[in-house]
Backbone bond lengths (Angstrom), bond angles and torsions (degrees), N, CA, C in turn:
res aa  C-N    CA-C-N  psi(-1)  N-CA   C-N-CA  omega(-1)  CA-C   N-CA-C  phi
1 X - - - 1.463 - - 1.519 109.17 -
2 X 1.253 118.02 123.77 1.350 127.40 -169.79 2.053 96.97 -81.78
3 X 1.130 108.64 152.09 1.600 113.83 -166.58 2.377 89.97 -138.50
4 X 0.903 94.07 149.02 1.184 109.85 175.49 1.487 117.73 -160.76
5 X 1.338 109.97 142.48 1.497 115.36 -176.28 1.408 112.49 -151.63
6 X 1.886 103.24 109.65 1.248 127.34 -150.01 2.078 117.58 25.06
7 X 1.263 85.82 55.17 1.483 105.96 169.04 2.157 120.18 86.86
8 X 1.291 61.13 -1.07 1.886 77.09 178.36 1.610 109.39 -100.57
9 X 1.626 96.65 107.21 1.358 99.38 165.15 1.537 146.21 -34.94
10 X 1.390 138.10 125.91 1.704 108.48 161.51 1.324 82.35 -141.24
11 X 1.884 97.34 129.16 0.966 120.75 149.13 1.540 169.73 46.09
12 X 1.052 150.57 21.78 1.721 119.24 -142.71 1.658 118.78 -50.43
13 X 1.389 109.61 -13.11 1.168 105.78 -179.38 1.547 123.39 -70.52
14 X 1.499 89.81 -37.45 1.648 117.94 -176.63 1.409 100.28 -58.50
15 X 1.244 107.71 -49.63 1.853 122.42 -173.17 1.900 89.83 -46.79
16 X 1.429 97.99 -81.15 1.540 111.37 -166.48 1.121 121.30 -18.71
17 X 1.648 108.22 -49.43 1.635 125.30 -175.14 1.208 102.28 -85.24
18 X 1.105 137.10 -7.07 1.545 134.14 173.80 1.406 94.57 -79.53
19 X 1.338 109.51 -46.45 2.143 105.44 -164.31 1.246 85.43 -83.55
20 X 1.119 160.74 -50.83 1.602 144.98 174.32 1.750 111.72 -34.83
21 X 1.259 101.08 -57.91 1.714 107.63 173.76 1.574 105.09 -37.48
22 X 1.550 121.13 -73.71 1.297 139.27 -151.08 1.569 93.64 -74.97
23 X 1.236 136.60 -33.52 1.246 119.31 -168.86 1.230 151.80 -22.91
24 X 1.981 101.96 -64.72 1.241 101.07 170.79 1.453 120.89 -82.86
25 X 1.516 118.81 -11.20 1.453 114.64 178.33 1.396 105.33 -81.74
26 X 1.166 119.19 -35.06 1.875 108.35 168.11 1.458 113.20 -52.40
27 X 1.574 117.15 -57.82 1.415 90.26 -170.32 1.381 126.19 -92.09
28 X 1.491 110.92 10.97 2.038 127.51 168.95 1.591 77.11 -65.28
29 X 1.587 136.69 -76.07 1.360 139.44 -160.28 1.350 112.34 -40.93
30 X 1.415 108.65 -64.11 1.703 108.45 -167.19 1.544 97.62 -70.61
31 X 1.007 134.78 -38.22 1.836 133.89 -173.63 1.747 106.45 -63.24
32 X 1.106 105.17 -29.60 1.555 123.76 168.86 1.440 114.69 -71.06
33 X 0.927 118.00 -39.20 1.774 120.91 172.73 1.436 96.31 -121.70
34 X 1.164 114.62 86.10 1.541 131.86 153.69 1.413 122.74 47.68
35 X 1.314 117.21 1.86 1.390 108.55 -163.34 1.340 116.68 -114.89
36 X 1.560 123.84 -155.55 1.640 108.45 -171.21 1.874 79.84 -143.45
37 X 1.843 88.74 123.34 1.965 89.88 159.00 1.330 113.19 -66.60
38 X 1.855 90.63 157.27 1.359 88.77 175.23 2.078 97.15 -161.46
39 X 1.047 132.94 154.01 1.385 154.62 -110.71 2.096 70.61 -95.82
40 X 0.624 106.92 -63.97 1.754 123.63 -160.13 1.314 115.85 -51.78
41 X 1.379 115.19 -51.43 1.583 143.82 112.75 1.368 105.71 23.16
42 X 1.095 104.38 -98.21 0.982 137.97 -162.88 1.753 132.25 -78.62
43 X 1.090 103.01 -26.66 1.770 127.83 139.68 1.139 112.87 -65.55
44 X 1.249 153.09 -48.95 1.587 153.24 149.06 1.441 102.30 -31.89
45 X 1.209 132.65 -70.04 1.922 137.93 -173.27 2.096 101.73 -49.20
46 X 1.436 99.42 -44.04 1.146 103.51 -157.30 1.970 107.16 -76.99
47 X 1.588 91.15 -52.70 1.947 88.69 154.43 1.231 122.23 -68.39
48 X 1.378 141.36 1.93 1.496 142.32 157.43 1.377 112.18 -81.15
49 X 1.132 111.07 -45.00 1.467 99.26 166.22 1.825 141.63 -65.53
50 X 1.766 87.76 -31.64 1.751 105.69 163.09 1.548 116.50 -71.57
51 X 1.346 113.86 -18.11 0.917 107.48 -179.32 1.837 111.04 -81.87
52 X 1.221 100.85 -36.92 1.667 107.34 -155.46 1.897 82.35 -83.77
53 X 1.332 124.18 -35.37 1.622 110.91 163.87 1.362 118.54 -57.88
54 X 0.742 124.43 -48.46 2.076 131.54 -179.80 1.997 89.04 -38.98
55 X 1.854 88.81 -65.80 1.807 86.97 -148.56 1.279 105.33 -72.14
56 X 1.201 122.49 7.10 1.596 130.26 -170.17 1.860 104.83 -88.46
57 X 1.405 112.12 -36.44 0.994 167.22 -143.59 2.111 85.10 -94.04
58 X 0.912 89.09 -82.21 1.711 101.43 178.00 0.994 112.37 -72.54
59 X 1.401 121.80 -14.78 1.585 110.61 176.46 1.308 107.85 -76.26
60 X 1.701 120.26 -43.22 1.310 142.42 -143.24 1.853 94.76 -78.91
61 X 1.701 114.28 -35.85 1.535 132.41 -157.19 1.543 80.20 -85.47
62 X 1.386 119.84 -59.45 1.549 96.28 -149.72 2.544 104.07 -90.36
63 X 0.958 109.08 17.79 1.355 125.55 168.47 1.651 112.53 -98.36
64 X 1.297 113.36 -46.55 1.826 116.76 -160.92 1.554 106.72 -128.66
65 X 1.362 110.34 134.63 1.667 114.70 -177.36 1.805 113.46 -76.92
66 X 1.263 102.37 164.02 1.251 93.39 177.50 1.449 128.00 -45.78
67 X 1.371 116.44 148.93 2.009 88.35 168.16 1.597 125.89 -88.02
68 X 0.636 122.12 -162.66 1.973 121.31 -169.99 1.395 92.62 -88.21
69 X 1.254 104.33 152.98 1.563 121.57 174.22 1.384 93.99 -58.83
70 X 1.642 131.82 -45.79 1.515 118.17 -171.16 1.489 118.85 -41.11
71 X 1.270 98.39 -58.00 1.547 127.11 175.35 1.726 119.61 -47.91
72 X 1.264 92.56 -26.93 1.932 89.66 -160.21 1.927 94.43 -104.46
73 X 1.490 102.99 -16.79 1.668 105.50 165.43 1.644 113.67 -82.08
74 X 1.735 118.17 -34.73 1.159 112.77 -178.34 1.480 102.36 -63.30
75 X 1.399 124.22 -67.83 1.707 127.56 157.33 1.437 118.79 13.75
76 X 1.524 95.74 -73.28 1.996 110.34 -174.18 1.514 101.97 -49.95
77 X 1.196 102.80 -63.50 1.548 128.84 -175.39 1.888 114.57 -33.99
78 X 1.849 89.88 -41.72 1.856 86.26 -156.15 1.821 75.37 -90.40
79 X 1.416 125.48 -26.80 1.398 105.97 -169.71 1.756 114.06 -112.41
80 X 1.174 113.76 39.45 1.325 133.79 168.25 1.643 125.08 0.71
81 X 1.640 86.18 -52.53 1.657 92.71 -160.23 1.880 84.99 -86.24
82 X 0.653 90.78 -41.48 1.951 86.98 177.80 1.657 123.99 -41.48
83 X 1.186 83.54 -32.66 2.004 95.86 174.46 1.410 123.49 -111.31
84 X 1.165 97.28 -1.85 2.074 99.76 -174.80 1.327 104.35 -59.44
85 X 1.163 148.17 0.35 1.169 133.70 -160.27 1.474 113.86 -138.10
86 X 1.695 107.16 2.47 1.207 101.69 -170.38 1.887 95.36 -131.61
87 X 1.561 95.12 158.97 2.070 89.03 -160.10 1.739 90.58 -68.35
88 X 1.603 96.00 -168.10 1.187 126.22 -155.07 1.589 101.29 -70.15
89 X 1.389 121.71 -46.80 1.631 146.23 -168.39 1.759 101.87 -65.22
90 X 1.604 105.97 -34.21 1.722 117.75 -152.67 1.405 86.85 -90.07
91 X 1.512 129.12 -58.99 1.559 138.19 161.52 1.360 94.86 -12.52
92 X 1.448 103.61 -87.76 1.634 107.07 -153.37 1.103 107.47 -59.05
93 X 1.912 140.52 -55.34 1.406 123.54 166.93 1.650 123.15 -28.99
94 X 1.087 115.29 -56.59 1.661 124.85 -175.86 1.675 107.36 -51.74
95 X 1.278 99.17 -58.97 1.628 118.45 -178.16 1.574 104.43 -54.85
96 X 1.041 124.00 -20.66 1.677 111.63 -160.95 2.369 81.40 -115.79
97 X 1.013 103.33 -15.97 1.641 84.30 172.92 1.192 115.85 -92.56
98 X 1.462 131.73 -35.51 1.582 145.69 149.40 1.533 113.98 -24.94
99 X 1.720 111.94 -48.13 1.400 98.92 -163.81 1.419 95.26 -91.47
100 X 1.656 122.24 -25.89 1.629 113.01 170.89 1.332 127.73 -55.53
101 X 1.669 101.90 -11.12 1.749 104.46 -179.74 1.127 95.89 -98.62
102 X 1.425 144.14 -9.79 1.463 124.16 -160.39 1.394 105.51 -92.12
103 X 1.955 104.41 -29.71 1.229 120.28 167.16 1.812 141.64 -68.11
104 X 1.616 88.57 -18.29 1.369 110.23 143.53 1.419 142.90 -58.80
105 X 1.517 93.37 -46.96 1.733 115.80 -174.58 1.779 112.89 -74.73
106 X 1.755 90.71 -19.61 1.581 99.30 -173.27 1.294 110.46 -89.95
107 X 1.925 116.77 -3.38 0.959 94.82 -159.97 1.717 99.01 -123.04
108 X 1.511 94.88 1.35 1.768 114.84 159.06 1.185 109.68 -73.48
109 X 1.294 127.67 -43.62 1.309 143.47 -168.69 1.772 91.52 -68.33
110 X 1.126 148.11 -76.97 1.003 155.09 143.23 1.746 115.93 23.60
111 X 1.556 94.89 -76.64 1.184 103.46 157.16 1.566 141.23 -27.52
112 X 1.624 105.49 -51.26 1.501 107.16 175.43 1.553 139.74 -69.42
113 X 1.007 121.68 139.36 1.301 112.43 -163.91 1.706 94.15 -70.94
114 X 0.916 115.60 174.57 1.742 144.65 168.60 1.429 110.43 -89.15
115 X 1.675 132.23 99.50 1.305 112.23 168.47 1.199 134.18 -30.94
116 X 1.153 126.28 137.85 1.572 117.66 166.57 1.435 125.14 -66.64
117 X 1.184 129.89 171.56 1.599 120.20 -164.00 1.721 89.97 -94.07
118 X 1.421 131.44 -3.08 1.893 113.49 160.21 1.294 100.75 -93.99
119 X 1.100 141.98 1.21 1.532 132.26 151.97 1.360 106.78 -78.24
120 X 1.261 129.93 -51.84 1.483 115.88 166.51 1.063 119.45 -32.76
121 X 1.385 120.37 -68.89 1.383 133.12 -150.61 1.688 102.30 -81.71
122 X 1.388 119.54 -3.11 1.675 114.62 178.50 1.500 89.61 -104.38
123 X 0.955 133.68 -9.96 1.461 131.81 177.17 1.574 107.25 -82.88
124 X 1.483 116.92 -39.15 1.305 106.39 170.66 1.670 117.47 -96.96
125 X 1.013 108.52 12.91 1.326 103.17 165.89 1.688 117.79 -99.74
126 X 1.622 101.28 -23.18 1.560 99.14 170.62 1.200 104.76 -98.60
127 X 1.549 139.67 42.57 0.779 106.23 169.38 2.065 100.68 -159.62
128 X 1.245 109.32 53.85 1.515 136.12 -145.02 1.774 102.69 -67.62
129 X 1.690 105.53 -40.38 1.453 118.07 174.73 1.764 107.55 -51.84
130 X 1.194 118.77 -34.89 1.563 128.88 -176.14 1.571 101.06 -69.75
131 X 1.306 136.38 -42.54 1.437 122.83 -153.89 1.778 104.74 -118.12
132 X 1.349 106.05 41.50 1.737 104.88 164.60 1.516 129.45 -108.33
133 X 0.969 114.63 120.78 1.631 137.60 160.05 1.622 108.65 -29.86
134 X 1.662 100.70 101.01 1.964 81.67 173.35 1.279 85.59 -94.48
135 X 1.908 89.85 167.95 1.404 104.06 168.53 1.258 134.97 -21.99
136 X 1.583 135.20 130.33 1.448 124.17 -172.61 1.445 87.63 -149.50
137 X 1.762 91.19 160.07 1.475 109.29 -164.99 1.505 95.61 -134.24
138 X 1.474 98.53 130.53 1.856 112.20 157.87 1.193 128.78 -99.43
139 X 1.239 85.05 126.85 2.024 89.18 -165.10 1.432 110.75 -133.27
140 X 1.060 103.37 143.04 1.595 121.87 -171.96 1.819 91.33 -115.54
141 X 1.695 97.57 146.39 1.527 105.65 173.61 1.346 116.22 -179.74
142 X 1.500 111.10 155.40 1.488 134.24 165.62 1.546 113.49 -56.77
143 X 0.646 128.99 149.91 2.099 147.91 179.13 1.294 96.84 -136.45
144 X 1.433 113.81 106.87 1.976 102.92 132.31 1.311 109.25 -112.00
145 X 0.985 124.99 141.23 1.820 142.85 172.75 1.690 93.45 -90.29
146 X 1.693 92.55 123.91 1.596 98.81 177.99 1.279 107.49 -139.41
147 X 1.140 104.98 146.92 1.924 129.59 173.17 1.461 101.23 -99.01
148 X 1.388 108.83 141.17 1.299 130.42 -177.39 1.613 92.17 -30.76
149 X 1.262 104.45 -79.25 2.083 93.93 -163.51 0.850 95.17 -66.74
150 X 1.476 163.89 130.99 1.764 158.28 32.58 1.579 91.14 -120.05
151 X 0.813 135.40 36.97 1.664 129.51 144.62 1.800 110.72 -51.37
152 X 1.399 116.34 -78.73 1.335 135.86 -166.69 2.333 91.41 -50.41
153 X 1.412 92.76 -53.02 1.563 76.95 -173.67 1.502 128.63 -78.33
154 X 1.320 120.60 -10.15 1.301 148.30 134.48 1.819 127.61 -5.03
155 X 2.085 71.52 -81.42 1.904 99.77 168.47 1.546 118.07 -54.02
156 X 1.284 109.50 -38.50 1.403 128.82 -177.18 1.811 98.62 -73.64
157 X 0.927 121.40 -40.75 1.352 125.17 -154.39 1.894 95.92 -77.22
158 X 1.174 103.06 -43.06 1.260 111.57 176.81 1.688 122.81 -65.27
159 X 2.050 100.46 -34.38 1.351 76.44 -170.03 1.745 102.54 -89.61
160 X 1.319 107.28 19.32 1.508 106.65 -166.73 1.592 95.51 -83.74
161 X 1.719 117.39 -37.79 1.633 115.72 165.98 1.458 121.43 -60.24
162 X 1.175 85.40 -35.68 2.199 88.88 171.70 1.552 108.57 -49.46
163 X 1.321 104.27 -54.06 1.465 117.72 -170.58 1.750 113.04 -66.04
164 X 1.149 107.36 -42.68 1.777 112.74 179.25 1.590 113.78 -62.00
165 X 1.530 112.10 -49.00 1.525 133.57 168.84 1.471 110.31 -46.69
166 X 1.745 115.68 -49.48 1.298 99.69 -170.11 1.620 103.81 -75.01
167 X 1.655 117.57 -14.17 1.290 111.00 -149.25 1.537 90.19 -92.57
168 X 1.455 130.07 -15.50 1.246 115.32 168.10 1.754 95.88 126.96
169 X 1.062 121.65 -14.87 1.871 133.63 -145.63 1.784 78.10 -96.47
170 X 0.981 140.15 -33.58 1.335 123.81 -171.56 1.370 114.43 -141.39
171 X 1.175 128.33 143.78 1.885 137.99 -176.60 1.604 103.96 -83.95
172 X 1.553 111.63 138.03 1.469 112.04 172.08 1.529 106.77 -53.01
173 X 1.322 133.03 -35.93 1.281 125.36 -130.01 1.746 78.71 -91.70
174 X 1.582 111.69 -63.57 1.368 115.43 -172.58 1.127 105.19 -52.26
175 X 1.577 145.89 -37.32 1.230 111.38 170.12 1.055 133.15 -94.14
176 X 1.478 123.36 28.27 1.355 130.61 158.52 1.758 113.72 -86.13
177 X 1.785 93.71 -44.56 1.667 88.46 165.52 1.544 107.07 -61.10
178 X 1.123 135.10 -66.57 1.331 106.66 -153.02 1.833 112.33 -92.76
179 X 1.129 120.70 0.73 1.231 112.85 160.67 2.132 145.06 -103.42
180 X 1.262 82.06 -10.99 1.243 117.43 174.96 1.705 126.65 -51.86
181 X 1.150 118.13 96.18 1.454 113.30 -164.74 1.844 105.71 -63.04
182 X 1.300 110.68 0.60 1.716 105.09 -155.98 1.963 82.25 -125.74
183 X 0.813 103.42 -21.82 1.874 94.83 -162.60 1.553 131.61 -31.30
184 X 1.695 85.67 -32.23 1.853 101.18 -178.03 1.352 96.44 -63.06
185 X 1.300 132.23 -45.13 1.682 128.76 -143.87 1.449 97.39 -100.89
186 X 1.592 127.62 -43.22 1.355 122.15 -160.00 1.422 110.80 -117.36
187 X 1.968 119.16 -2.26 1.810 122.04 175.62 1.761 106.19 54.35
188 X 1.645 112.47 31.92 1.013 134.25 171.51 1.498 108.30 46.16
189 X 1.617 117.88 58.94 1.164 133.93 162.19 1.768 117.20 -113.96
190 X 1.285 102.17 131.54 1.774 102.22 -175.23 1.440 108.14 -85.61
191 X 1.075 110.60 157.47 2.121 99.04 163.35 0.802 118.49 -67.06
192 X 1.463 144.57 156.33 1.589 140.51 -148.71 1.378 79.16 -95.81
193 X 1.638 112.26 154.67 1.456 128.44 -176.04 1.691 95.26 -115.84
194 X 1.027 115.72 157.63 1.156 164.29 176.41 1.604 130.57 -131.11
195 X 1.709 117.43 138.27 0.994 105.97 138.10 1.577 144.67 5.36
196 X 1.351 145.57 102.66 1.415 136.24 -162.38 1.592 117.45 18.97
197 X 1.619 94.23 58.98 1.661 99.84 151.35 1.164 92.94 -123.53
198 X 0.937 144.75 -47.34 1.925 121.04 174.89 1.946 119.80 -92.48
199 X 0.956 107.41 -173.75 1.516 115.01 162.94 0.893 127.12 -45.08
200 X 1.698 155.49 117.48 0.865 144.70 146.80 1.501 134.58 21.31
201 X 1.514 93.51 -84.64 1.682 107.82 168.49 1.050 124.96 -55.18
202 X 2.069 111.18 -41.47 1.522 95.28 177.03 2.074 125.85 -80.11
203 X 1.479 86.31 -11.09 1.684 106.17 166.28 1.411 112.07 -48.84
204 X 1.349 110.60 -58.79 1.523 119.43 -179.53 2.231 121.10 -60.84
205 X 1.295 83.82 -17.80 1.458 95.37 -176.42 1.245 117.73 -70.43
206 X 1.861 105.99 -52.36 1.168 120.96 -147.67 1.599 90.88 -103.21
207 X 1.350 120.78 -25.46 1.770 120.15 162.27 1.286 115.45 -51.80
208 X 1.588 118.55 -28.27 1.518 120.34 -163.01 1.889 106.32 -82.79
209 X 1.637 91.57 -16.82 1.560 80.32 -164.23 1.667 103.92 -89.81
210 X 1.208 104.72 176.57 1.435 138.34 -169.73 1.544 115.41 -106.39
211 X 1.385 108.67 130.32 1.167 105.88 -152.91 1.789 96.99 -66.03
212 X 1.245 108.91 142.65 1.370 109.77 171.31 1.377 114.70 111.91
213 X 1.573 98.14 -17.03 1.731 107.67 167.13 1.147 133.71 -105.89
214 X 1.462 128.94 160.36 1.306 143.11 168.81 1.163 135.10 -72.44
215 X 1.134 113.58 113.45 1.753 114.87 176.43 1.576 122.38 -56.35
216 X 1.303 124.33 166.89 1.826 114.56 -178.83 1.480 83.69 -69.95
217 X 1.757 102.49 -162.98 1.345 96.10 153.42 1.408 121.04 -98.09
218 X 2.122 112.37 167.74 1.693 102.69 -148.87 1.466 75.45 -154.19
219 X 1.621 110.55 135.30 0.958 142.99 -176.53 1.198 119.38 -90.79
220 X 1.379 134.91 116.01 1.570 134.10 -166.37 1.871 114.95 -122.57
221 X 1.164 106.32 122.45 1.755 100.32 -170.00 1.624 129.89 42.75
222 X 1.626 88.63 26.71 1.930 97.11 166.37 1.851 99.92 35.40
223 X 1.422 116.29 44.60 1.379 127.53 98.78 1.385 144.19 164.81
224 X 2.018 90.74 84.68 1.289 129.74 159.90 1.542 124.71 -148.31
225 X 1.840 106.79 121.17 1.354 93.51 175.77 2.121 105.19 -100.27
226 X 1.815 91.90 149.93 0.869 101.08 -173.73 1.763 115.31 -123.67
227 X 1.648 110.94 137.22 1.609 100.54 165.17 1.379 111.47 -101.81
228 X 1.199 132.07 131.62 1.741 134.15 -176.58 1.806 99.34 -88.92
229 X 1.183 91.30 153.52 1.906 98.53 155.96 1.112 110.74 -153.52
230 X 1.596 122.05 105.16 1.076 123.46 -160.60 1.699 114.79 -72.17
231 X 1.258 117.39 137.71 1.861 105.97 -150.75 2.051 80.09 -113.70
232 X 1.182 131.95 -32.15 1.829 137.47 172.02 0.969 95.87 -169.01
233 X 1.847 84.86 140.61 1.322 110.19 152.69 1.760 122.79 -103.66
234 X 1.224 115.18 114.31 1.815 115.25 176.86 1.372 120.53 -83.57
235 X 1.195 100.29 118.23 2.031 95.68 177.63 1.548 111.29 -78.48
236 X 1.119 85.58 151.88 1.490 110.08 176.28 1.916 107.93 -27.07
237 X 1.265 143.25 152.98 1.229 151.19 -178.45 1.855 100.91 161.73
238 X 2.005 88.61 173.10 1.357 99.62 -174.78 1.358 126.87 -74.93
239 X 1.294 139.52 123.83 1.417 124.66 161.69 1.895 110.63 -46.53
240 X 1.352 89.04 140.50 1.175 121.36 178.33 1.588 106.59 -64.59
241 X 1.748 124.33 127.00 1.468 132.68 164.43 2.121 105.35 -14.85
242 X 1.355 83.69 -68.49 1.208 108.99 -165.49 2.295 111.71 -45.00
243 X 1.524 84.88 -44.13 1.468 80.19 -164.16 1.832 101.57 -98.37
244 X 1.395 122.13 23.24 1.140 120.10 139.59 1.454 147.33 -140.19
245 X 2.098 95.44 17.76 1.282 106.69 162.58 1.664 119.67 -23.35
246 X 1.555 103.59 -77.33 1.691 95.43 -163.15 1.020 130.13 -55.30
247 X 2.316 113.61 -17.67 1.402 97.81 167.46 1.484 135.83 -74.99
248 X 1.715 96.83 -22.79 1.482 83.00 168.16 1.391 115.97 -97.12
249 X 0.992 143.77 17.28 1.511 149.56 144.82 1.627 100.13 -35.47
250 X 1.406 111.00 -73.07 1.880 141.40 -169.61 1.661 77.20 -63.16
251 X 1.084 122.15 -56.88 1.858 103.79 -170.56 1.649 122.81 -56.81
252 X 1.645 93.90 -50.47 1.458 106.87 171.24 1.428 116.43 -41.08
253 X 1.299 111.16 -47.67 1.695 119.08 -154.64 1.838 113.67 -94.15
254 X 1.823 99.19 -33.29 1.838 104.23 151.78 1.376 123.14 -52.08
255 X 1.449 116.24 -48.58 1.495 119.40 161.45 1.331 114.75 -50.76
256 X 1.476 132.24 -51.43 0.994 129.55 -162.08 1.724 113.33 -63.38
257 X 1.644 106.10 -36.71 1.125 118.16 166.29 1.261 125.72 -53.17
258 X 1.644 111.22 -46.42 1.572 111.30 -166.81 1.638 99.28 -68.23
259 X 1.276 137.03 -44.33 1.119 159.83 164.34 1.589 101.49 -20.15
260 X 1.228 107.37 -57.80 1.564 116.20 -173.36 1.536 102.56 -82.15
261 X 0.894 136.69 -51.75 1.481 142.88 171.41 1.865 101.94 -44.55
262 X 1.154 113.35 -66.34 1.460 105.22 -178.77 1.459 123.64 -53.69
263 X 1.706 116.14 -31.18 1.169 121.85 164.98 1.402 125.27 -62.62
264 X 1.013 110.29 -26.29 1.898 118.59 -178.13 1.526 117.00 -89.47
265 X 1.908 116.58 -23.20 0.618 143.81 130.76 1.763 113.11 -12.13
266 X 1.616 93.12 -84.52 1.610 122.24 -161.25 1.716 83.32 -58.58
267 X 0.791 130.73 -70.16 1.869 144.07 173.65 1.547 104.08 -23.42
268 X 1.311 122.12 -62.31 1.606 121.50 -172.09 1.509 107.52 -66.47
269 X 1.389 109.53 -55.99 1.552 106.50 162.93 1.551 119.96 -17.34
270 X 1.654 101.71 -72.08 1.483 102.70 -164.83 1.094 129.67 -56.10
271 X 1.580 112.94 3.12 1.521 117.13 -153.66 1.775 93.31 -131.57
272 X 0.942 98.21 -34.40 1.670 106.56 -172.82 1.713 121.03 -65.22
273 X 0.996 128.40 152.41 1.464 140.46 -167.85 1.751 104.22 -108.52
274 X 1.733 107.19 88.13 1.021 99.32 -178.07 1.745 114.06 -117.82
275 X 0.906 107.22 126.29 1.857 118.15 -174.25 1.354 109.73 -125.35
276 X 1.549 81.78 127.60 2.160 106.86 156.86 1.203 104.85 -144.92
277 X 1.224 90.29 143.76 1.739 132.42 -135.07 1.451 87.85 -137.76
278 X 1.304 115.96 135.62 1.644 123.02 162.20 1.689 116.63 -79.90
């Protein structure tokens, strides 16, 4: 089926690789809301999208001039892997329609107002399930970085500090300063853990302990062994107004964008000359 948009060809190939693109996120989506993919489906999403690129495309060409050769070489350059494969002539065409859309998008973007901070703040008040703190853990700890041969003497080395610490013969803190492969950079502090930020197993370890205790030793990306001491544990509660204003500010105002984009969208449509042809 031949596709045209206001007289500009695309493809079947273009089509194809478009429904290849969309595939698995169409049918994770429709299987997600009750429904069953299907080929037809899904050829409809994939010419809706070529289409709303074409006129996006023409909007961007007949609004903004080419950009400077400076510009359309820095382009190749910052997005490299995007053009390696295509000649010198195909680069520069691609490169000079890319930066006319970005200059488009910046200048839709432009357009939108900025929520106000009582639209923020009614956004986080209706919406309270979105802004909670799960459980998190502070942890202080030892690092050794090990290579296959001194692994085993390593492990040993560590649990021999476990053992001195509990016995009283040595301080967590001092032997994190002086044994600690990480101490200079992190003053033997871990990133607070959470919920699926580590492994499973080691999740379950370091949840079990009590604040004030030591973990065995625990192996992290096969190669670092680590001893934890868990210093608090915080239960779950609400984030504070304050400490997630700006994301939904940046949320409010991406929406606000897509919003405007689909409308201009809806606008080029109405005006545009679009044909498929068997």
């Amino acid at each position: 089926m031949a596709l045209t948009v206001n007289g500009v060809p695309i493809s079947e190939e273009t089509i194809a690789s478009e429904v290849t693109r969309l595939r698995d996120g169409y049918e994770k989506y429709i299987r997600e809301n009750g429904g069953e993919p299907n080929d037809k489906e899904l050829r409809e999403w994939a010419e809706e999208d070529l289409i709303e690129a074409e006129l996006f495309r023409q909007e961007a060409a007949s609004k903004f001039p080419d950009p400077s050769d400076e510009r359309v070489r820095q382009h190749i350059q910052e997005q490299a892997k995007l053009y390696g494969d295509l000649s010198e002539q195909d680069s520069v065409a691609r490169a000079k329609r890319e930066l006319r859309a970005r200059a488009l998008m910046k200048s839709l973007r432009k357009e939108v107002p900025h929520p106000s901070e009582a639209d923020v703040r009614k956004y986080y008040d209706e919406h309270p399930e979105l802004f909670v703190m799960d459980e998190t853990l502070r942890l202080s700890h030892i690092c050794h970085f090990f290579y296959p041969t001194d692994k085993s003497d390593l492990f040993l080395d560590l649990l021999r500090v476990k053992t001195e610490i509990g016995n009283g013969q040595m301080k967590w803190m001092d032997a994190a300063e002086q044994l600690s492969d990480t101490f200079s950079e992190d003053g033997g502090m871990f990133e607070p853990v959470m919920t699926g930020d580590l492994p499973q197993d080691i999740e379950n370890k370091l949840f079990a302990l009590k604040p004030g205790e030591i973990s065995d030793v625990i192996e992290l990306g096969g190669h670092s062994l680590h001893l934890f001491r868990l210093l608090e544990k915080t239960p779950p509660g609400p984030l504070s107004f304050k400490d997630v204003k700006q994301t939904i500010n940046t949320l409010l105002f991406d929406q606000a964008c897509q919003f405007a984009l689909e409308a201009r969208f809806d606008a080029l449509k109405a005006t545009a000359v679009i044909r498929r042809e068997p």
